[in-house]
C-alpha positions, -999 to +999 in steps of 0.1 A: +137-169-124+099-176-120+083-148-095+046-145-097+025-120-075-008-121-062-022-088-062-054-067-061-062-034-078-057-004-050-049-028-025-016-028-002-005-050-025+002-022-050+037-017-031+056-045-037+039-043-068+058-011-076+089-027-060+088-051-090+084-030-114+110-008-099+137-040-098+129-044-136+131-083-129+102-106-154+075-112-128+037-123-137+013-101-118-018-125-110-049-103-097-074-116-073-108-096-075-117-090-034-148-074-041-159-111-061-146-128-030-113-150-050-091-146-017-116-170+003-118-195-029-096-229-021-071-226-051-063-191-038-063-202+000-040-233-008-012-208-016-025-182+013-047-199+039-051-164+054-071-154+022-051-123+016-031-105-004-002-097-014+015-134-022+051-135-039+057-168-049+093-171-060+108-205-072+078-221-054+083-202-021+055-188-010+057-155+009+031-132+026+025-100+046+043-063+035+071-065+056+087-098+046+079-090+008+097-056+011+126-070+028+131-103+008+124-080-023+152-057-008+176-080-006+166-101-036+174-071-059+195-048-036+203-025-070+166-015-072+172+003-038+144-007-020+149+002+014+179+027+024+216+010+032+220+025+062+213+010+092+192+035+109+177+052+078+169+013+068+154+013+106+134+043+097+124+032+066+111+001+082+094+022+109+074+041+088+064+010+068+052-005+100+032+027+109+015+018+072+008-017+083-002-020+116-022+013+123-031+033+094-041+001+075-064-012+101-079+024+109-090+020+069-104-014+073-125-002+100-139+027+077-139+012+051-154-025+060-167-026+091-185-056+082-156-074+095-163-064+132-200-065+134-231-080+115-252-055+126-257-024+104-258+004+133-228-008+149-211-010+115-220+024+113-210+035+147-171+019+141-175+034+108-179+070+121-156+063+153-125+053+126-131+078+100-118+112+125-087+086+134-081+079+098-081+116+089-058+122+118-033+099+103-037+115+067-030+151+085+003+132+101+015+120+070+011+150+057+027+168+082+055+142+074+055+152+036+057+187+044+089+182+065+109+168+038+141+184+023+131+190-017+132+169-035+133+137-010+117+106-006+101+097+026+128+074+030+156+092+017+166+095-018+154+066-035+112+063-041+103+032-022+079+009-008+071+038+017+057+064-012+036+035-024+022+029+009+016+063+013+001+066-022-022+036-012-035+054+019-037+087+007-060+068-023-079+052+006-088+084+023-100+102-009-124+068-007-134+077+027-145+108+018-116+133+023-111+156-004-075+165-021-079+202-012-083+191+027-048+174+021-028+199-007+003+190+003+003+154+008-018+155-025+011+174-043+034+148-031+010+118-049+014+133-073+052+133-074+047+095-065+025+086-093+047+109-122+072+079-116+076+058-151+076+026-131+045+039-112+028+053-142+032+010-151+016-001-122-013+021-119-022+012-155-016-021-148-043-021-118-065+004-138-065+030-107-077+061-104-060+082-075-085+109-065-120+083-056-135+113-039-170+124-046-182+159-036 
């Protein structure tokens, strides 16, 4: 078995990250420094022309994007119990992770780099301060999520999965965007829970993270 992942520290990468970690399967973790730019070099953009991360590469296969990684991950090691065996909680599961993806990812990005939608500073800072109200928004939904759960629960059943490490992720994010822990006890109680994970605890030392980024 040769698996190698392309990853970045705090990036949405860090889920199927955790998923590795959580398989117990030899993998090599390969970081790519985005602040320094590495995604846009050609060695890393022969492998992903799109200049992003994550990247499995298993056996020479390249894959990309969250979804595909979580589901060829779930079905690569189906006793790590990835995503739920049920149909509709697997649905669910998947719903939730596209939620992640495709809006409270983006609503990040545009906080958090708006110099990817304009070159001009005031606009940056006008998508800046028109995202950040819709990012918190999201945080208070997820939290509202969180706060629904049976104890002791997942948020995709009974198994920790690549949903609590998107939801670490974005919980991270938001502390970076300026949202305290004590605006967000709850969801914050529940990172928590998510980080006390052994095979979390790996990955966070392995990235060098540190969950609360807020500054008062």
């Amino acid at each position: 078995m040769s698996i190698q992942l392309y990853f970045s520290p705090g990036a949405c990468s860090f889920v199927p990250h955790l998923m590795l970690e959580k398989a117990g399967v030899p993998f090599e973790p390969i970081m790519v420094k985005l602040h320094k730019g590495e995604q846009l070099t050609p060695e890393f953009k022969a492998i992903n022309p799109n200049g992003q991360v994550p990247v499995l590469v298993d056996d020479g296969e390249v894959l990309t994007q969250i979804l595909a990684l979580v589901g060829y991950l779930d079905k690569r090691f189906p006793e790590a119990h990835i995503l739920p065996d049920t149909p509709m909680a697997r649905a669910h599961a998947i719903e939730l992770l596209s939620w992640f993806n495709n809006t409270v990812h983006p609503t990040f990005t545009h906080v958090f780099m708006p110099h990817k939608y304009s070159d001009q500073p005031a606009v940056q800072a006008e998508i800046r301060n028109h995202a950040l109200p819709q990012y918190r928004a999201l945080i208070h939904a997820l939290q509202a999520r969180v706060m629904a759960l049976p104890a002791g629960e997942w948020l995709a059943g009974v198994h920790l999965g690549p949903v609590d490490a998107y939801a670490l992720t974005a919980t991270r994010w938001a502390t970076m965007a300026g949202i305290a822990p004590d605006e967000m006890p709850d969801l914050w109680a529940y990172v928590q829970r998510v980080a006390a994970d052994e095979a979390v605890q790996r990955v966070i030392a392995r990235e060098r993270l540190t969950l609360n980024m807020h500054k008062p």
